[in-house]
PAZAPA-4460 file (N, C-alpha, C; in steps of 0.05 Angstrom, whole numbers, plus 32768, in hexadecimal, padded with zeros to 4 digits):
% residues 198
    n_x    n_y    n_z   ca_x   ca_y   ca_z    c_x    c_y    c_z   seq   type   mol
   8209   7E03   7E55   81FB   7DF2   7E42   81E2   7E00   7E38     1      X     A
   81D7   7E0E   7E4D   81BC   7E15   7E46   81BD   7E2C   7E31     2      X     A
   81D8   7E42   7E2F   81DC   7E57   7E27   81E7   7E50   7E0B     3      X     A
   81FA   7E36   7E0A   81FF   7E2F   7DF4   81EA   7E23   7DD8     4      X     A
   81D6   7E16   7DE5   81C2   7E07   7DD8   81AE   7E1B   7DCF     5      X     A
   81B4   7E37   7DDF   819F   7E51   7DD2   81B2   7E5E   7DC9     6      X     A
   81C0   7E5E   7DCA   81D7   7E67   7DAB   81DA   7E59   7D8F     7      X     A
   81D9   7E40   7D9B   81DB   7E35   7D80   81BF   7E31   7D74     8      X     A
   81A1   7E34   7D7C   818E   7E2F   7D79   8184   7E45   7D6B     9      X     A
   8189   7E65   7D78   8185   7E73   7D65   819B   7E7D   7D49    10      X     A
   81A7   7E73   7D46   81C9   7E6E   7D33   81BA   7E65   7D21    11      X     A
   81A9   7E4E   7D24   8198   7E3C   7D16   8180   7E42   7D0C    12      X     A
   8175   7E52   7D15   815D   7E5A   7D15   8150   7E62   7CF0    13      X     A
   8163   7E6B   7CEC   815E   7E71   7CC8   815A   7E52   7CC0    14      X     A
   816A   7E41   7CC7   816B   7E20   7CBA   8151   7E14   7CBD    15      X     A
   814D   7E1E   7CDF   8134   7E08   7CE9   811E   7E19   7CDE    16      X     A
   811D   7E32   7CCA   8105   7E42   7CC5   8100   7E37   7CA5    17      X     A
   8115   7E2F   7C98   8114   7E24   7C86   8113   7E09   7C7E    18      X     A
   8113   7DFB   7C90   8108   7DDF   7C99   80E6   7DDB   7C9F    19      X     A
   80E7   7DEE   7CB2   80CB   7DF0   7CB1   80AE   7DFA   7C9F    20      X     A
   80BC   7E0C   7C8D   80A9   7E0E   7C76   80A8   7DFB   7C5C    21      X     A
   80C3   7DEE   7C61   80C5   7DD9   7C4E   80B9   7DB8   7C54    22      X     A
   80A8   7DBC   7C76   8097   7DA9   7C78   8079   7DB0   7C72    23      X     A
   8078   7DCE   7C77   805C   7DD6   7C67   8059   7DD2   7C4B    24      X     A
   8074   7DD8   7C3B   806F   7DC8   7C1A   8066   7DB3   7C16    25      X     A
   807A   7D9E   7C2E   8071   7D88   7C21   8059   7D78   7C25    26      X     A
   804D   7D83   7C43   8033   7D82   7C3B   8021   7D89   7C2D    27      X     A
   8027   7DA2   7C20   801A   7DA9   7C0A   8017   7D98   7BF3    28      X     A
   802F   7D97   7BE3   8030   7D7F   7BD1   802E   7D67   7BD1    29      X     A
   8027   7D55   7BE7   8024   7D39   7BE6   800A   7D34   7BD3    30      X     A
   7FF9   7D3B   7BDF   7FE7   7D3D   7BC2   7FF8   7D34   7BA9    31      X     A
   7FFF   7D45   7BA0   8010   7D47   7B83   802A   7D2B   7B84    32      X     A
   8034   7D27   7B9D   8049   7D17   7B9E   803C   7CF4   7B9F    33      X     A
   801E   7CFB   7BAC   8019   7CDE   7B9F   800B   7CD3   7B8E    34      X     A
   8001   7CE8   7B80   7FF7   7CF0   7B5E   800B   7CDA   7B4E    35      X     A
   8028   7CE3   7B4E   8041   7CE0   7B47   8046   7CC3   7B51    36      X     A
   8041   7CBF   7B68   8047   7C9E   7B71   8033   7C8B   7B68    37      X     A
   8018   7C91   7B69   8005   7C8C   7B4B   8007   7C7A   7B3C    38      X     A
   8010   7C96   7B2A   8019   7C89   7B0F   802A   7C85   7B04    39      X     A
   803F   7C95   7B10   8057   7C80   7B0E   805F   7C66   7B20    40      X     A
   804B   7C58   7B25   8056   7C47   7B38   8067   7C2C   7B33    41      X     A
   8062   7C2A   7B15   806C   7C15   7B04   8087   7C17   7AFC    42      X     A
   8086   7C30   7AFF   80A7   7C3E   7AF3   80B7   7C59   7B03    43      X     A
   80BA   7C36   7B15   80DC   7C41   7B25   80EE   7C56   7B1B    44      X     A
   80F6   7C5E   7B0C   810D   7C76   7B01   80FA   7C91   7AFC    45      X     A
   80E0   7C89   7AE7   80D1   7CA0   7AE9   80C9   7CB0   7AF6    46      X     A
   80C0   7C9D   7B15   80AF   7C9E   7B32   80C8   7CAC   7B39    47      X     A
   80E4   7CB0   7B3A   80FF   7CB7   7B4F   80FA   7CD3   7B40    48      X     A
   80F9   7CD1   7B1C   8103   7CF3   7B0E   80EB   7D01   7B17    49      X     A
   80D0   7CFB   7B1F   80BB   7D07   7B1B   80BD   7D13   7B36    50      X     A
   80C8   7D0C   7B50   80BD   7D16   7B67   80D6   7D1C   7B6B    51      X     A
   80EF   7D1D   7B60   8109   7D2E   7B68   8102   7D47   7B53    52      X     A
   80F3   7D47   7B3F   80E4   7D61   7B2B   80D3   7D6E   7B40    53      X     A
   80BF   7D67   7B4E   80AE   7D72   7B5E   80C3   7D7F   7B74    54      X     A
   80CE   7D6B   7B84   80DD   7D7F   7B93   80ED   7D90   7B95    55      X     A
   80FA   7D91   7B78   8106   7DB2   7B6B   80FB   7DBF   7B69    56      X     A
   80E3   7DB7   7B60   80CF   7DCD   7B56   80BD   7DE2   7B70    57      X     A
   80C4   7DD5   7B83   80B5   7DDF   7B9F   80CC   7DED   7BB0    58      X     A
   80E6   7DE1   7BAE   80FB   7DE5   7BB8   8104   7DD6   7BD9    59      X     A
   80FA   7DB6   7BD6   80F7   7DA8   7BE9   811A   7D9C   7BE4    60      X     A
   8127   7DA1   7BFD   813C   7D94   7BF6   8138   7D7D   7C16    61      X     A
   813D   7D6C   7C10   812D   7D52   7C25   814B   7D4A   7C37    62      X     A
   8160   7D59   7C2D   817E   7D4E   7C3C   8181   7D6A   7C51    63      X     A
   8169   7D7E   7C55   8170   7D9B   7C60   8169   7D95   7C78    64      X     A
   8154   7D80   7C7D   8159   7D73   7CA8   8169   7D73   7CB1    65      X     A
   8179   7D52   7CA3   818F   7D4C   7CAC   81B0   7D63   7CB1    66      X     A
   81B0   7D7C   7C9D   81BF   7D8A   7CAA   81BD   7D9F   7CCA    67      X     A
   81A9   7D99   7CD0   81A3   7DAB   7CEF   81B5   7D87   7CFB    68      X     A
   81B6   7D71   7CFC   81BE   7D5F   7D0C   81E4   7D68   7D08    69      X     A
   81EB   7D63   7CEB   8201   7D6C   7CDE   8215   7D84   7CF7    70      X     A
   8206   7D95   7CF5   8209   7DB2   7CFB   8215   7DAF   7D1C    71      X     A
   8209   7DA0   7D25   8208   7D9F   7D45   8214   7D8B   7D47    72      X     A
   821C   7D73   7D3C   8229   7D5C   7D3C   823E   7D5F   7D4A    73      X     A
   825E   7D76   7D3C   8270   7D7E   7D4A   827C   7D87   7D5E    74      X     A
   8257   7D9A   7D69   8255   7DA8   7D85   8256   7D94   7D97    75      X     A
   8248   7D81   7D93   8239   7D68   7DAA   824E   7D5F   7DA1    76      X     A
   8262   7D52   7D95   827B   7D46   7D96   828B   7D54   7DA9    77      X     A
   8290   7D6E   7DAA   82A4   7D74   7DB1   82A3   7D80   7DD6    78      X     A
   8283   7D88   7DDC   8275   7D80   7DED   8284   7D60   7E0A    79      X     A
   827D   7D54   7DEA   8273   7D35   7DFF   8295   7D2E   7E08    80      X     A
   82AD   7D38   7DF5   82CD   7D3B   7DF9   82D2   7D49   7E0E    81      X     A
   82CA   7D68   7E16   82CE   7D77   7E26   82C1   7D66   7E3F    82      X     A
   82A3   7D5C   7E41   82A1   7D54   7E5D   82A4   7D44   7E67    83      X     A
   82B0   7D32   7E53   82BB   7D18   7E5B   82DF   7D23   7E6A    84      X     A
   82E6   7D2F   7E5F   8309   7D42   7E6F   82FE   7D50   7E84    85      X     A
   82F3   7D5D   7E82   82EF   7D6F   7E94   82D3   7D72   7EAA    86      X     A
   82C1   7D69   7E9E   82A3   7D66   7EB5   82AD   7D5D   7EC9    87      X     A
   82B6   7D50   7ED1   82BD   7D4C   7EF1   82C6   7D68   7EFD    88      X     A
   82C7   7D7A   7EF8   82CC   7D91   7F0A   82B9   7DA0   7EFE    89      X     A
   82AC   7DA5   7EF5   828D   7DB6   7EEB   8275   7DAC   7EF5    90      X     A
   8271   7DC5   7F0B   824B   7DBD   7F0F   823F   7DD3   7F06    91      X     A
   8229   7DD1   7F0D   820C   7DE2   7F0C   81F8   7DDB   7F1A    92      X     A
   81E5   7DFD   7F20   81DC   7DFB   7F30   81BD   7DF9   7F27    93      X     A
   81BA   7DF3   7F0A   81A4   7DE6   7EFB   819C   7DC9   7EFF    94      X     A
   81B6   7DC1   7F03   81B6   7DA7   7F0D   81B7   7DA6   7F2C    95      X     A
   81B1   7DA6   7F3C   81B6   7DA3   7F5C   81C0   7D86   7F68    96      X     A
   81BB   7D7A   7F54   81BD   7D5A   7F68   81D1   7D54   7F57    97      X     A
   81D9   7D5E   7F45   81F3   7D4D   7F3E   820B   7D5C   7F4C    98      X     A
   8222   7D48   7F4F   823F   7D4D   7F5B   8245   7D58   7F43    99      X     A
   824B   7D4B   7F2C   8257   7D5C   7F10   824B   7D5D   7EF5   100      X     A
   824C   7D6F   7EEC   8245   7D67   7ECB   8248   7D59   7EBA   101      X     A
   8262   7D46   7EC5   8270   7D32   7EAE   825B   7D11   7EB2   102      X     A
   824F   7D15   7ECA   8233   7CF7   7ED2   821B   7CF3   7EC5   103      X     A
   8214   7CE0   7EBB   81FB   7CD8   7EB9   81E9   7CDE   7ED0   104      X     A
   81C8   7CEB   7ECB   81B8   7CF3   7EDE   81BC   7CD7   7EEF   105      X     A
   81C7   7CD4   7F09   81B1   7CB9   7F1F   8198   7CC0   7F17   106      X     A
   8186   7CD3   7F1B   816D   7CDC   7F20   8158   7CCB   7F05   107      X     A
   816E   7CD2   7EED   8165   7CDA   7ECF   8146   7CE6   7ECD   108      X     A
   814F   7D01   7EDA   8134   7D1A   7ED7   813C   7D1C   7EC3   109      X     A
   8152   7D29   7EB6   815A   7D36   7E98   8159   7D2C   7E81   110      X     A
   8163   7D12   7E87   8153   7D02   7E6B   813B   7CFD   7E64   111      X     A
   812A   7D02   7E7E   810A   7CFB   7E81   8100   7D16   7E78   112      X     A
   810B   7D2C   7E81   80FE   7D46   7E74   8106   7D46   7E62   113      X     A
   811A   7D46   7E53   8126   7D45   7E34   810E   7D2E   7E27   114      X     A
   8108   7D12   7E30   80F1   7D08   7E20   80DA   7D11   7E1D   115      X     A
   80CB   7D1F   7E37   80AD   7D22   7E36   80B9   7D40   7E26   116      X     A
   80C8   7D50   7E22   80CA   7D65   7E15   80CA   7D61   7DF0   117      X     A
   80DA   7D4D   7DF2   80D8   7D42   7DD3   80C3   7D36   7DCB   118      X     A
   80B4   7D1F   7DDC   809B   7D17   7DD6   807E   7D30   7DCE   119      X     A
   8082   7D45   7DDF   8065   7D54   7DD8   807F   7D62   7DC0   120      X     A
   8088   7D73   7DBA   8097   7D72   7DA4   808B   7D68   7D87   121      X     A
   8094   7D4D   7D8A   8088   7D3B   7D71   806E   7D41   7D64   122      X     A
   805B   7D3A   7D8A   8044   7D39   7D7D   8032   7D59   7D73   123      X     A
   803F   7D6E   7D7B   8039   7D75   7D72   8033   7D87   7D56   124      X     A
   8021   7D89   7D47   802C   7D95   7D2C   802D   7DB1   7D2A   125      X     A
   8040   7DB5   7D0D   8057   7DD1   7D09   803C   7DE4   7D06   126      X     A
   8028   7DD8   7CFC   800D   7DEF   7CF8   7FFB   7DE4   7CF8   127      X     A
   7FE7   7DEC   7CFE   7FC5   7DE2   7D05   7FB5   7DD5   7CE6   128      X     A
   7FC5   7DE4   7CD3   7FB8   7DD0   7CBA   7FCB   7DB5   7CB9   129      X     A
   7FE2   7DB6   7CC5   7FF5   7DA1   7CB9   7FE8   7D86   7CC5   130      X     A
   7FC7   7D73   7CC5   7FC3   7D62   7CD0   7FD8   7D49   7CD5   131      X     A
   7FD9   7D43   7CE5   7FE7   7D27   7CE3   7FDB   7D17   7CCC   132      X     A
   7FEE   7D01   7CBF   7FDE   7CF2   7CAD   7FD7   7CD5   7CB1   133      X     A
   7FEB   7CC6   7CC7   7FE4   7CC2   7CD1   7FD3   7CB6   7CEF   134      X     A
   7FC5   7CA1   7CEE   7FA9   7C9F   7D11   7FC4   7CA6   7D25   135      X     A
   7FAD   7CB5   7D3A   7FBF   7CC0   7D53   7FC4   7CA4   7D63   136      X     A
   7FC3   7C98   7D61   7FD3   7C7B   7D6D   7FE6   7C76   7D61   137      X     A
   7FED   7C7A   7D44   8004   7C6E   7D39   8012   7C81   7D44   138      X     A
   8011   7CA3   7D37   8023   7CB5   7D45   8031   7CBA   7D59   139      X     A
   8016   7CB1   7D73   8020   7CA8   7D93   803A   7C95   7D8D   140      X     A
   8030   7C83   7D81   8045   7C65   7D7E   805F   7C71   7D77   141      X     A
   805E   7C87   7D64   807C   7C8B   7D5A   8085   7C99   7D65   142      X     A
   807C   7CAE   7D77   8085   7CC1   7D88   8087   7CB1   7DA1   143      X     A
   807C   7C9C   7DA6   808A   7C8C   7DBE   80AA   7C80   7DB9   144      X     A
   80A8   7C79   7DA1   80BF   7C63   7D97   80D9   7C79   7D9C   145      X     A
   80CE   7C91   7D90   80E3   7C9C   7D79   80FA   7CB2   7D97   146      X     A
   80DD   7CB6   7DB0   80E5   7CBF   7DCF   80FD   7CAA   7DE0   147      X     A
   80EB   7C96   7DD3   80FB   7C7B   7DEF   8115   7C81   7DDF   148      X     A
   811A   7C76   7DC9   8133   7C76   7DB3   814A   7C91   7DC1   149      X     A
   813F   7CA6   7DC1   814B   7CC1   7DC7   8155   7CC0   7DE3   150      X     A
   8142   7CB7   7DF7   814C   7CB6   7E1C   8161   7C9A   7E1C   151      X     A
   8159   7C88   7E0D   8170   7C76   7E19   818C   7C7C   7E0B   152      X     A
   818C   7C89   7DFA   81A6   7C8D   7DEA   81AF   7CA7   7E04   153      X     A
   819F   7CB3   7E0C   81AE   7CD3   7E24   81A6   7CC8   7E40   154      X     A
   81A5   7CA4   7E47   81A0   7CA0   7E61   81B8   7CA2   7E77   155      X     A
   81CB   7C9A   7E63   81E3   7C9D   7E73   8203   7CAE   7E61   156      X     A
   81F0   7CC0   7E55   8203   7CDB   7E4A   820F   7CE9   7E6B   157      X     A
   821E   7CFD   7E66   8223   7D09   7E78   820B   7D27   7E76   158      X     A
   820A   7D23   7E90   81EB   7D2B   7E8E   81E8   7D50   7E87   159      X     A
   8208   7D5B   7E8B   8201   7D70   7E70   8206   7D72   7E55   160      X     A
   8205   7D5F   7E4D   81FA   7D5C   7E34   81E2   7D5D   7E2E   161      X     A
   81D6   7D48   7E40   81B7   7D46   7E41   81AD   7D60   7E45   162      X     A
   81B3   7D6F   7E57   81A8   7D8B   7E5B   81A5   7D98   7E46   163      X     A
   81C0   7D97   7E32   81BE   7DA7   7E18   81A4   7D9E   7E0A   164      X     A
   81A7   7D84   7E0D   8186   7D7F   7DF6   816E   7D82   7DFC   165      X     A
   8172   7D85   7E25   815B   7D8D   7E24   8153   7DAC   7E26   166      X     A
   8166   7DBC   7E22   8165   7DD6   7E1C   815C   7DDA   7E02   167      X     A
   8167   7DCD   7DEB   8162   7DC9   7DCF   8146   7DC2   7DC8   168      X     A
   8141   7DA6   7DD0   8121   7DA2   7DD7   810B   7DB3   7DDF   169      X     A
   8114   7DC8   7DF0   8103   7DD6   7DFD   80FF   7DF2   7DF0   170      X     A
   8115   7DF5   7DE3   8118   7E14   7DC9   810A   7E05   7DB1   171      X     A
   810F   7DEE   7DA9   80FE   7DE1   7D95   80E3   7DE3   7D99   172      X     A
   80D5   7DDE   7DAE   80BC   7DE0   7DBA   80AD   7DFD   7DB4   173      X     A
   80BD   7E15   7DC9   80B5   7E30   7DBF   80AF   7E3A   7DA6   174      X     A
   80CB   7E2F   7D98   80D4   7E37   7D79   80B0   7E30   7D6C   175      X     A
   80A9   7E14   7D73   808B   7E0D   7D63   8080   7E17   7D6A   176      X     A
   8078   7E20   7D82   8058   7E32   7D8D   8066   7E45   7D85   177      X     A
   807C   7E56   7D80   807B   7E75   7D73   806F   7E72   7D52   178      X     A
   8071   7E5A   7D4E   8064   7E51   7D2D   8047   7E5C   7D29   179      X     A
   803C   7E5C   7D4B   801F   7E56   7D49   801B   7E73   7D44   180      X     A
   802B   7E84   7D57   8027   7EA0   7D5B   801C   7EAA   7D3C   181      X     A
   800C   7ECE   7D3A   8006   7EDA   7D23   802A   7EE0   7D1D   182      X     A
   8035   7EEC   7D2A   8052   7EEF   7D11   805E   7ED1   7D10   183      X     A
   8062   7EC3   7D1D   8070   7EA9   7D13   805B   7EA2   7CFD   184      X     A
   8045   7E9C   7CFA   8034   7E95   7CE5   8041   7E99   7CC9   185      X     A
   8036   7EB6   7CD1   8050   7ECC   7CBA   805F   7ECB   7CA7   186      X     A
   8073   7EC4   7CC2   808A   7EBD   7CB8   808E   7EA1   7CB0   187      X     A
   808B   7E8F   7CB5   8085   7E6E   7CB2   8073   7E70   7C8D   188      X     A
   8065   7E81   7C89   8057   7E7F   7C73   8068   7E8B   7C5C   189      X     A
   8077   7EA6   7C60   8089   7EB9   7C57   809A   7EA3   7C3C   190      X     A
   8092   7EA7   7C20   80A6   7E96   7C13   809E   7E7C   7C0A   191      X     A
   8082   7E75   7C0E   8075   7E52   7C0C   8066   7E55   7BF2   192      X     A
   807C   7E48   7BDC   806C   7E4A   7BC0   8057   7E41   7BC8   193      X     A
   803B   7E48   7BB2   8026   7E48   7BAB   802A   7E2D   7B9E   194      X     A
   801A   7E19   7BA7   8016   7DF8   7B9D   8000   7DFF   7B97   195      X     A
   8001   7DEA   7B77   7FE9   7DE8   7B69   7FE1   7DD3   7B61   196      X     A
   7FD0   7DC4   7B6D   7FC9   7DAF   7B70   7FAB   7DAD   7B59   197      X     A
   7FA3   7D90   7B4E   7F9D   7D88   7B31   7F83   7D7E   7B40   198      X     A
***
């Protein structure tokens, strides 16, 4: 699981690099995007052509998240098939306290590390200018909601699955502090039209 989730993570890695500068756009342009909500606010059709114009014009395509879920959808399907047949005779020794791979944690350490791994995750941002917008209580609030939401849906997965995510979670984690690094910087900047803001 662990080898697969860093296979497919760096497989991905071009996607999740272009996801991530396309959240530095769009912070860039909000400015400009609520310029646009403004004054067009009266006119619904205008308000839709004006900020689907802006986001051509930046090269924001807002449906390019949801394919990293897409992408991996089939794996974790076919995953959750295999250890539902077969986990009863697969262990590991990552896991020590489980009898098989095909069980939900007794313990639920793994869904607990998979949350507090996703929770700092959230809160933290892709770069030091990218402020949150908004108060660190609301954010707390959503990164609580958005954590609990995530552990109870993998409370009683078979718990390597859970492992995968929390291998995933945990390359997602690195992946951002290499953001912080002087070449991730870099490269994270590499390609970020010049917004020109009025």
């Amino acid at each position: 699981m662990v080898l697969l989730a860093l296979f497919i993570r760096v497989a991905l890695f071009g996607l999740n690099l272009r996801i991530a500068r396309q959240q530095i756009v769009q912070k860039k342009i909000k400015p400009l995007l609520d310029q646009i909500q403004v004054t067009h606010k009266n006119n619904q059709e205008k308000l839709l052509r004006e900020t689907l114009k802006l986001n051509q014009t930046y090269g924001i395509k807002p449906f390019r998240t949801m394919m990293i879920g897409l992408v991996q959808a089939p794996v974790f399907m076919s995953m959750y098939g295999l250890f539902a047949k077969y986990g009863a005779t697969m262990t590991s020794i990552v896991i020590p306290w489980m009898a098989t791979l095909s069980e939900s944690d007794p313990l639920h350490i793994v869904p607990i590390v998979y949350a507090v791994l996703t929770f700092v995750s959230f809160l933290i941002p892709l770069t030091n200018d990218m402020a949150v917008t908004q108060s660190l209580p609301l954010q707390m609030a959503l990164a609580v909601v958005f954590t609990a939401i995530l552990m109870t849906v993998m409370w009683r997965f078979p718990v390597a699955l859970v492992l995968y995510w929390v291998t995933n979670a945990l390359l997602a984690l690195a992946e951002k502090m290499f953001y912080r690094t002087q070449w991730g910087k870099r490269l994270l900047q590499r390609g970020i039209p010049e917004v020109h803001l009025p």
